[in-house]
MARBA-3410 file (N, C-alpha, C, O; in Angstrom, 1 decimal):
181
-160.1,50.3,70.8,-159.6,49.3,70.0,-160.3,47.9,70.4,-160.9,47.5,69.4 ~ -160.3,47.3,71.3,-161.2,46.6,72.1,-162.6,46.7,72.3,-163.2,45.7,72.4 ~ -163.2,47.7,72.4,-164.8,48.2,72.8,-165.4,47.0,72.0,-165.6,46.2,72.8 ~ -165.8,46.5,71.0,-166.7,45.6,70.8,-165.8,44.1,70.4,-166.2,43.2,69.6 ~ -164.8,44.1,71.0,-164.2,42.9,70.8,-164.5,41.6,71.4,-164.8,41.5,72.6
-164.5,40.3,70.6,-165.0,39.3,70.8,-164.3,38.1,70.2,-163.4,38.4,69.4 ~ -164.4,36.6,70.3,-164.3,35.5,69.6,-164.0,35.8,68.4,-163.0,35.8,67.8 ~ -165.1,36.1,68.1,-165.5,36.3,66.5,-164.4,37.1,65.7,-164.1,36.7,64.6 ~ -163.9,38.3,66.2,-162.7,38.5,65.8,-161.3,38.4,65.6,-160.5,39.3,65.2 ~ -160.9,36.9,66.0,-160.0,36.3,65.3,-159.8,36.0,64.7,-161.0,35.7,64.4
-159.2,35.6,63.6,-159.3,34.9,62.2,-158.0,33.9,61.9,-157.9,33.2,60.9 ~ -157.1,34.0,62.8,-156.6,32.7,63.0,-156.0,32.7,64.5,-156.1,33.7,65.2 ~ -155.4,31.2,65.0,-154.5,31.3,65.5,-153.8,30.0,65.4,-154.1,28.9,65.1 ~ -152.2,30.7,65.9,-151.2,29.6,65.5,-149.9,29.4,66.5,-149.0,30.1,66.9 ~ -150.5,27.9,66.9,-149.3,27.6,67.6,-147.1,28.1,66.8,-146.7,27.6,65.8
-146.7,28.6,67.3,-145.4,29.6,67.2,-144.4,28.3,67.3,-144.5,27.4,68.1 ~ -143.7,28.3,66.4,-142.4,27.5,66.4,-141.3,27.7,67.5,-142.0,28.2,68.4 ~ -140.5,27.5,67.8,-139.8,27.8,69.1,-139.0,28.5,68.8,-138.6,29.0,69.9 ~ -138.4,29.1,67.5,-137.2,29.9,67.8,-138.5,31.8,67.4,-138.1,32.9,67.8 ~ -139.5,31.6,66.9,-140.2,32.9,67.7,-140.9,32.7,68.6,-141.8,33.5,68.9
-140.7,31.8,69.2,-141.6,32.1,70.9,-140.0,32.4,71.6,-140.0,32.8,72.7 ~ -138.9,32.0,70.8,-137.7,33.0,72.1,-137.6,34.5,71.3,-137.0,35.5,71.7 ~ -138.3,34.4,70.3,-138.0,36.3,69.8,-139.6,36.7,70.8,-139.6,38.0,70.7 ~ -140.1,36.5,71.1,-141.3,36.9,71.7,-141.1,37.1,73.4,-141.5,38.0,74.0 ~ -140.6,36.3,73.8,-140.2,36.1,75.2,-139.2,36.7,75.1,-139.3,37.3,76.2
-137.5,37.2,74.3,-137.2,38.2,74.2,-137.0,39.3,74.1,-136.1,40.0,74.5 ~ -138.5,39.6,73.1,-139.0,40.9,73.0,-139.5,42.1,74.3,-139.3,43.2,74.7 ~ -140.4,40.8,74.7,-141.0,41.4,76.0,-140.3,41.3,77.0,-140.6,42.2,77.8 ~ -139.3,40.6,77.3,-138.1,40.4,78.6,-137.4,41.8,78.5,-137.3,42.5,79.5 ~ -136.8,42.3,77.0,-136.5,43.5,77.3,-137.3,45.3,77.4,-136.9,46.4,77.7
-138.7,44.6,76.7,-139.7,45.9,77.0,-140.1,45.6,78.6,-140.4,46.6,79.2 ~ -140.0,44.7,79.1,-140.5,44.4,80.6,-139.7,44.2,81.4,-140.0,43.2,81.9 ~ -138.8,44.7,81.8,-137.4,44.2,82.6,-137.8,43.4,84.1,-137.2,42.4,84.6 ~ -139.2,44.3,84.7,-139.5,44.2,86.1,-140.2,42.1,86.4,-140.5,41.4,87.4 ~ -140.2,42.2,85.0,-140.6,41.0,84.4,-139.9,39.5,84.4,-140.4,38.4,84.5
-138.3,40.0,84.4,-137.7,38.8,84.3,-137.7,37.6,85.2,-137.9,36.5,84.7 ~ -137.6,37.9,86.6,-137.9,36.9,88.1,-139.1,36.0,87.6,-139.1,34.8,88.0 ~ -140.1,36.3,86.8,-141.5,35.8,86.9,-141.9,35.5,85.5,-143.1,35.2,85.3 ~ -140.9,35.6,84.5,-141.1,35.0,82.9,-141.1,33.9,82.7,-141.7,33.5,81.7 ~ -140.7,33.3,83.4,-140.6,32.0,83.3,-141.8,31.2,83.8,-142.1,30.1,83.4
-142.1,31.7,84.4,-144.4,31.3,85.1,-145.4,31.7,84.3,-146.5,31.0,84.2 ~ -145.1,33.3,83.3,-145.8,33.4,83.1,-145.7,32.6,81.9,-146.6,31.7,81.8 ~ -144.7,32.7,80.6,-144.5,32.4,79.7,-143.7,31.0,79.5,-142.7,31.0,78.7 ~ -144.0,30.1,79.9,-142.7,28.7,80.3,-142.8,28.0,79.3,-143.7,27.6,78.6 ~ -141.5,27.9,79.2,-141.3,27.5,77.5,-141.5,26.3,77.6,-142.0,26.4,76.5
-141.6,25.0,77.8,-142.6,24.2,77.7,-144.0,24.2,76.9,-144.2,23.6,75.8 ~ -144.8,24.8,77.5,-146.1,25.3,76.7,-145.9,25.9,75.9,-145.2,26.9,75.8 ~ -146.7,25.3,75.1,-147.1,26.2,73.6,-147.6,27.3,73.9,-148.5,27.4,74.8 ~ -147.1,28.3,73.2,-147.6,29.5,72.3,-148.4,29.8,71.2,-148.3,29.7,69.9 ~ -149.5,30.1,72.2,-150.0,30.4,70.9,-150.3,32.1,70.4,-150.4,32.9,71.3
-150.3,32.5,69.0,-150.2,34.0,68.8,-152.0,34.3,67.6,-152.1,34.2,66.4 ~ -152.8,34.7,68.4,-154.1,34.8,67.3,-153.8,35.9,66.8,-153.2,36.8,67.5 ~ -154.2,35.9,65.4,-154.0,37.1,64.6,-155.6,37.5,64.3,-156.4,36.8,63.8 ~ -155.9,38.9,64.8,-156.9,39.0,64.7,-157.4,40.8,64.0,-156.4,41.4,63.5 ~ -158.7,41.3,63.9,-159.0,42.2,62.9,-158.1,43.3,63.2,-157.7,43.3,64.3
-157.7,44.1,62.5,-157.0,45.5,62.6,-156.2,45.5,63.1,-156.0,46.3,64.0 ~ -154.9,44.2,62.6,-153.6,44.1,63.1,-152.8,43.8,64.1,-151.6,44.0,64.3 ~ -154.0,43.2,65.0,-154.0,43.0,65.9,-153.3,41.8,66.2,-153.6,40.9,65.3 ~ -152.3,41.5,67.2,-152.2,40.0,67.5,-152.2,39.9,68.9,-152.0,40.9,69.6 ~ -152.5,38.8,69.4,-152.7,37.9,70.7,-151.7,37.3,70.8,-151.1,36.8,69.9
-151.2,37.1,72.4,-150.0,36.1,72.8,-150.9,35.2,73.8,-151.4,35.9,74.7 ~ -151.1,34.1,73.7,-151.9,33.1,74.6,-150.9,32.0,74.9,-149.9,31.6,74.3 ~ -151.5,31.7,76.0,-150.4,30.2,76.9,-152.1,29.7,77.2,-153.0,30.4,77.4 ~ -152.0,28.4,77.3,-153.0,28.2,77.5,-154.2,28.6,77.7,-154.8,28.5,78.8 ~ -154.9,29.3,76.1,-155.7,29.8,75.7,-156.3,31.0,76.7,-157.5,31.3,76.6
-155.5,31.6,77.6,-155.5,33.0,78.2,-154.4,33.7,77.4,-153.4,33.2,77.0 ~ -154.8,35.0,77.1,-154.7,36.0,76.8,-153.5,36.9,77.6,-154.0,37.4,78.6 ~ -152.3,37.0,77.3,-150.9,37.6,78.2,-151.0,39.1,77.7,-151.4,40.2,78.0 ~ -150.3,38.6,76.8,-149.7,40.2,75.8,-150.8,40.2,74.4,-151.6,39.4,74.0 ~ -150.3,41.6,73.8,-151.0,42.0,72.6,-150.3,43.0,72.0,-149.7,43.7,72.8
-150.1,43.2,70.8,-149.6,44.4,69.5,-150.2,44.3,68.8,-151.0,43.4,68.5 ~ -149.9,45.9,68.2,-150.7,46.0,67.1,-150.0,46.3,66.3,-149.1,47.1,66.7 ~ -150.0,45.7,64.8,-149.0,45.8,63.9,-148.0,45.5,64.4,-148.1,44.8,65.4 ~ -146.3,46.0,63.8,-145.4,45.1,64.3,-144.6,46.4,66.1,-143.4,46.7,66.2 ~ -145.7,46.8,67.1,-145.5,47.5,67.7,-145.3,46.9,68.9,-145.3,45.6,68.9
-145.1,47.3,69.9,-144.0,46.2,71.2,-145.0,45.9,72.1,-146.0,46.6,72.3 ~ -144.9,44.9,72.7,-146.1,44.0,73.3,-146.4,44.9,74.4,-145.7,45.8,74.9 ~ -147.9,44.3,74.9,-148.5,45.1,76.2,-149.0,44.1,76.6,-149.8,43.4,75.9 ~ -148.6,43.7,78.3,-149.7,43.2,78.8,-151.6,42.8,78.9,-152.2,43.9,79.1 ~ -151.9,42.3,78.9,-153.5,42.9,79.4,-154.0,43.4,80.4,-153.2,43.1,81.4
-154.7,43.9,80.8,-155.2,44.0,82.3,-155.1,43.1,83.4,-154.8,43.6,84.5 ~ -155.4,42.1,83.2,-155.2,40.9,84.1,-154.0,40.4,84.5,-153.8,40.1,85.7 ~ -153.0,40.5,83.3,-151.7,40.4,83.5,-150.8,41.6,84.6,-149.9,41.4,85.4 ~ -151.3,42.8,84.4,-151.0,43.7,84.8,-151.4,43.9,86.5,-150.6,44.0,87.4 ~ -152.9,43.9,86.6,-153.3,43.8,88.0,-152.2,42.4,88.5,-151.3,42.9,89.2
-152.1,41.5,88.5,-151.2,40.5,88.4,-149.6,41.1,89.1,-149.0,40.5,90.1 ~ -149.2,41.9,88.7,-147.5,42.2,88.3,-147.8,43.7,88.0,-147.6,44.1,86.9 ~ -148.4,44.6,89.0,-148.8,45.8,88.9,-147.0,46.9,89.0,-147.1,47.9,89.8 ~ -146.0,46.6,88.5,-145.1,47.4,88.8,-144.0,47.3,87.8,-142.9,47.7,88.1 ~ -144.4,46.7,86.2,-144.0,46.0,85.3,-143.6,47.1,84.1,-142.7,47.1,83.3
-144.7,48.0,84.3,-145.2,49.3,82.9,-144.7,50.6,83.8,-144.7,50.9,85.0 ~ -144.4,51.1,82.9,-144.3,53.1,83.6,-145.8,53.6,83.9,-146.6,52.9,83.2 ~ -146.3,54.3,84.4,-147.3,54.8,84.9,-147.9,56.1,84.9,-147.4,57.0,85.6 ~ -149.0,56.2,84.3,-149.4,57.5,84.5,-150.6,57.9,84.9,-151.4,57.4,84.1 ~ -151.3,58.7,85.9,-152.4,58.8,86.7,-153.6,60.0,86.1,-153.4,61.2,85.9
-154.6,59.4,85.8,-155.5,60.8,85.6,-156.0,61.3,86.6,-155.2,60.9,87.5 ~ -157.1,62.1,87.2,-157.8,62.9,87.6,-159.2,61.9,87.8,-159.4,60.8,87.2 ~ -159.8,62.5,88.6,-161.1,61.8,89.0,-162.5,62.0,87.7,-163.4,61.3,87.2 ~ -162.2,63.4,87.5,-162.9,63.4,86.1,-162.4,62.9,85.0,-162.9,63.0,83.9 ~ -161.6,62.6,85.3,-161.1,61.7,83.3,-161.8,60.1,83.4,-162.0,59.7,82.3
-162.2,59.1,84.3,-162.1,58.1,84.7,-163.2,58.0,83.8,-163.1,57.9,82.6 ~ -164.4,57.9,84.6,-165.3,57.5,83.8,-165.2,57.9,82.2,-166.0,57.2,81.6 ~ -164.8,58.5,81.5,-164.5,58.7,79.5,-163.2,58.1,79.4,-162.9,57.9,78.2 ~ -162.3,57.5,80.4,-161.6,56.6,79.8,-162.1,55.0,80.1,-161.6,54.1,79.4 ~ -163.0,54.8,81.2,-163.2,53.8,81.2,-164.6,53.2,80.0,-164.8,52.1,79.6
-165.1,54.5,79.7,-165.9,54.7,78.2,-165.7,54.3,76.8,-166.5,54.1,75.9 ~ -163.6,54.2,77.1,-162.7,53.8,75.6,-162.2,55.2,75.2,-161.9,55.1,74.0 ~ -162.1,56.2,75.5,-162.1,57.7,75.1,-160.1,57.9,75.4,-159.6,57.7,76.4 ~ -159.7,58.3,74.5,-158.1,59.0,74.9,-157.9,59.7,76.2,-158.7,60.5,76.6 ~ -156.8,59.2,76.9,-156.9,60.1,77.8,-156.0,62.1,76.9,-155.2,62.4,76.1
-156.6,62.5,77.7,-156.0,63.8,77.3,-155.5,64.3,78.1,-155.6,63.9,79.3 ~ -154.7,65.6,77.7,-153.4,66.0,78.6,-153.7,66.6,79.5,-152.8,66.7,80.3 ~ -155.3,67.3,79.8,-155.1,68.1,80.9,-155.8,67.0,81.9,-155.9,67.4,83.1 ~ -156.4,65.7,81.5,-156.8,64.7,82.4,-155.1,64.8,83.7,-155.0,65.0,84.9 ~ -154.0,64.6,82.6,-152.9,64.0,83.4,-151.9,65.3,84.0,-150.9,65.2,84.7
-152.6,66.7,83.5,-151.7,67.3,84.4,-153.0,68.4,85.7,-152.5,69.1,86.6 ~ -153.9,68.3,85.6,-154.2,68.7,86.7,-153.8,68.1,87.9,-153.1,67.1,87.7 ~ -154.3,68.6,89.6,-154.0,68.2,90.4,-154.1,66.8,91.0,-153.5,66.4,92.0 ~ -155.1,66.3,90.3,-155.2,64.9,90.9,-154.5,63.8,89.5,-155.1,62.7,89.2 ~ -153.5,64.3,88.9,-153.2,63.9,87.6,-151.9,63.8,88.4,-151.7,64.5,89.3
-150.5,62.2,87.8,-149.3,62.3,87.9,-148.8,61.9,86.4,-149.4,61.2,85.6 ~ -147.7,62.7,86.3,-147.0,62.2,85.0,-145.8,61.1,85.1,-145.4,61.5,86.2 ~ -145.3,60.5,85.0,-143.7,59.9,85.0,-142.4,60.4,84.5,-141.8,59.5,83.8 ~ -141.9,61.6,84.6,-141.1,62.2,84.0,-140.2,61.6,82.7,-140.1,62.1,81.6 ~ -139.8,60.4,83.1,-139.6,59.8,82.2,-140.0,59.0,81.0,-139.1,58.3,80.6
-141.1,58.9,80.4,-141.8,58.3,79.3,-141.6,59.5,78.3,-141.7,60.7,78.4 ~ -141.4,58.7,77.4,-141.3,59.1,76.1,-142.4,59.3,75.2,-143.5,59.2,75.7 ~ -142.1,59.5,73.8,-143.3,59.4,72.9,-143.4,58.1,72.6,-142.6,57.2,72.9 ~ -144.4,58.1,72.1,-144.4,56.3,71.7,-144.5,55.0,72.1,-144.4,54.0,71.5 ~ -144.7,55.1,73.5,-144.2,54.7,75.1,-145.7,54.0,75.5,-146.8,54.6,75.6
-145.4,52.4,75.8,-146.6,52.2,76.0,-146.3,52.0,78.1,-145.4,51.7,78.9 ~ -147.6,52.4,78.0,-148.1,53.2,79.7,-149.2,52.4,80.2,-150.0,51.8,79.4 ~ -149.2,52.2,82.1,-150.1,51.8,82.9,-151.5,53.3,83.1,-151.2,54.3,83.7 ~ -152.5,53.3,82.6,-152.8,54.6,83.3,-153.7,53.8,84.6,-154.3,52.7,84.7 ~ -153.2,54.9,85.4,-154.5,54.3,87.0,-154.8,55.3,86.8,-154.5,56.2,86.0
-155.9,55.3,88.1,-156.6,56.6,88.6,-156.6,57.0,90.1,-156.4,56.2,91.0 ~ -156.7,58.3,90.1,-156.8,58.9,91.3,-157.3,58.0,92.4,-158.2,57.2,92.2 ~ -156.7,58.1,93.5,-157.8,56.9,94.6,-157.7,55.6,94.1,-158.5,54.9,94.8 ~ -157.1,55.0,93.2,-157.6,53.6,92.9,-156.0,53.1,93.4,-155.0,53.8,93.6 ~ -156.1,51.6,93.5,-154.8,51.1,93.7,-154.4,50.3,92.1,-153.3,50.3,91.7
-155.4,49.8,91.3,-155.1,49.5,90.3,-155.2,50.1,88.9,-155.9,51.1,88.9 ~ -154.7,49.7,87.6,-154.6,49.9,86.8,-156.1,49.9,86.2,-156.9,48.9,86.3 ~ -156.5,51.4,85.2,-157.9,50.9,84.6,-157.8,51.0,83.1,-158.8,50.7,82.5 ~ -156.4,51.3,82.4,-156.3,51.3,81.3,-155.3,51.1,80.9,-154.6,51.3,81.8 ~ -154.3,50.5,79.6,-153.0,50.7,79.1,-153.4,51.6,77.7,-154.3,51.6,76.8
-152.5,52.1,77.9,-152.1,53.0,76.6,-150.8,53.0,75.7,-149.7,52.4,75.9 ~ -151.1,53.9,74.6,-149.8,54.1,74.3,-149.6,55.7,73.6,-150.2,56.2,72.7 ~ -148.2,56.5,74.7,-148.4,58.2,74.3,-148.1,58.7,73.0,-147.2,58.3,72.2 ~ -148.7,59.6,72.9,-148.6,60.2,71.9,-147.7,61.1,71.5,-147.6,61.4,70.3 ~ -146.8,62.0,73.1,-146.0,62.6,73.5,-145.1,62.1,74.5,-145.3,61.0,75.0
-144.4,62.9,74.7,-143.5,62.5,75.8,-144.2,63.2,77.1,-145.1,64.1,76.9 ~ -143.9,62.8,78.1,-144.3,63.5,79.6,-143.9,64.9,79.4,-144.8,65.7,79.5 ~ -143.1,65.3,79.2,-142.5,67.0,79.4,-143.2,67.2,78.0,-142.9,68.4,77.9 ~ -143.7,67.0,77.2,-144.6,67.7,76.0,-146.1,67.6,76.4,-146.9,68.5,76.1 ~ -146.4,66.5,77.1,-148.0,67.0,77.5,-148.0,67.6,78.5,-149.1,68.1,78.7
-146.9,68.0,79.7,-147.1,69.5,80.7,-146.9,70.4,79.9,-147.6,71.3,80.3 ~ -146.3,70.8,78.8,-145.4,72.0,78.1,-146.9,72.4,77.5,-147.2,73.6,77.6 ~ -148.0,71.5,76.8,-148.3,71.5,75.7,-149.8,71.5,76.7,-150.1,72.7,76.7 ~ -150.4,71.2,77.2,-151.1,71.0,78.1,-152.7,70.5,77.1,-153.8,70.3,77.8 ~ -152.7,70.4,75.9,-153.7,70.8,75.4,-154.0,69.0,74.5,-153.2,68.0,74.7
-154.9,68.9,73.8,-155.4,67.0,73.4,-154.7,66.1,73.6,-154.4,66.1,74.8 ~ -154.4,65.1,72.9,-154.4,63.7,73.1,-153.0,63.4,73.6,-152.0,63.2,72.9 ~ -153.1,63.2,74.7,-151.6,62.9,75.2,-151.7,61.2,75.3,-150.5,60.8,75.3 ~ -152.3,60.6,75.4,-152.1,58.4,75.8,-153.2,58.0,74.7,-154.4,58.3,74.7 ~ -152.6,57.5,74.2,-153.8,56.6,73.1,-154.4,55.7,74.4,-153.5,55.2,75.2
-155.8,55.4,74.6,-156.5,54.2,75.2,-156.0,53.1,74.3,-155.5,53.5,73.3 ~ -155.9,51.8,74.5,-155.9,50.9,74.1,-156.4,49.9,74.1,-156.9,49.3,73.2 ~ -156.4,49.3,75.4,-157.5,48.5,76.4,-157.3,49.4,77.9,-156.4,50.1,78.4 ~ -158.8,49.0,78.3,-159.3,49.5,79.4,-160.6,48.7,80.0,-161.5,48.3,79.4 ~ -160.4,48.7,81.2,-161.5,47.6,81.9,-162.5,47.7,81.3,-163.0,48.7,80.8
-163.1,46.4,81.4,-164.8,46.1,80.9,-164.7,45.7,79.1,-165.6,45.0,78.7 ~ -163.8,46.1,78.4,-163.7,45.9,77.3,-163.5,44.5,77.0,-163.1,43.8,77.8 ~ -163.8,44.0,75.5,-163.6,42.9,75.0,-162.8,42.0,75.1,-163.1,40.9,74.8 ~ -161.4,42.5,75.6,-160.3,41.8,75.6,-160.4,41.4,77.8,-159.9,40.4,78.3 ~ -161.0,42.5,78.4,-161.2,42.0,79.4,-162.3,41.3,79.9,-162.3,41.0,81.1
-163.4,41.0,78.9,-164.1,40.0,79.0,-163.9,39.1,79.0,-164.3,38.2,79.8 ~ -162.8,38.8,77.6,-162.7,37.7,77.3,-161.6,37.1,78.2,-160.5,37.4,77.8 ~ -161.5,36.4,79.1,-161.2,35.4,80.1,-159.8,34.5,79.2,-158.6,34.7,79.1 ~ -161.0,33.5,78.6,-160.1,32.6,77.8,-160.4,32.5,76.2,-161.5,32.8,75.7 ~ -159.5,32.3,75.5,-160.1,31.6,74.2,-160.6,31.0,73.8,-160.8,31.9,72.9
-161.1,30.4,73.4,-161.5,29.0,73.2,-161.8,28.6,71.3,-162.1,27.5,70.9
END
């Protein structure tokens, strides 16, 4: 989703009126619970919000033209990477294998037998549709967020394709891009 993303693919953005910058900060307060102690730093209502709407449905949540959250279409916010290495304990989690790393760090889905072999963890609890931290084997941080395509007990049951949509993943566009400008 990200792999060639840039500047250039915004096509607007707009500072947010106040009563949806509290539907936004309440959106995410309740997709992010682990979040609440520290919403107020990240997102402080004082500063403007700004929300870029950019190609393929995409929108951006920016505070002083850094980059926090993102959705696509009208689907429930995700941190970025930065935000996440930041507040690594915020998203559910799910771990691949030493060989899935490099093809997700590539932009590639992770797949289901990435996350159930032995160097693979699942979180029993995620659902379908469930947007997810993936790390990797050996690493302490996060190298991708996703969002599944199944539930945890259907990609062990099922063992077989696309169990986490990639969404963003290090090195990509949205983790290049620092700030807005």
């Amino acid at each position: 989703m990200f792999k060639k993303f840039s500047g250039e693919d915004v096509s607007a953005q707009n500072q947010v009126k106040a009563s949806v910058q509290r539907k936004i900060r309440q959106s995410i307060a309740e997709e992010y619970p682990g979040l609440e102690p520290v919403l107020d730093d990240i997102l402080p209502k004082k500063s403007p919000l700004i929300v870029a709407k950019c190609q393929n449905h995409l929108n951006l949540v920016l505070v002083n033209n850094v980059p926090l959250f993102f959705s696509v279409r009208d689907g429930p916010y995700m941190p970025t990477l930065r935000l996440l290495h930041q507040y690594p304990n915020i998203m559910k989690k799910l771990q691949v294998d030493r060989g899935a790393i490099r093809f997700v760090l590539a932009g590639a889905n992770i797949m289901c037998p990435g996350l159930t072999s032995p160097g693979g963890v699942l979180d029993e609890d995620v659902g379908a549709e469930f947007p997810v931290a993936i790390m990797a084997e050996g690493k302490q941080h996060a190298l991708a967020i996703g969002f599944t395509k199944m539930s945890a007990k259907d990609i062990k049951a099922i063992n077989k394709g696309i169990g986490v949509d990639n969404l963003h993943y290090l090195n990509d566009g949205l983790w290049k891009m620092e700030r807005l400008d």
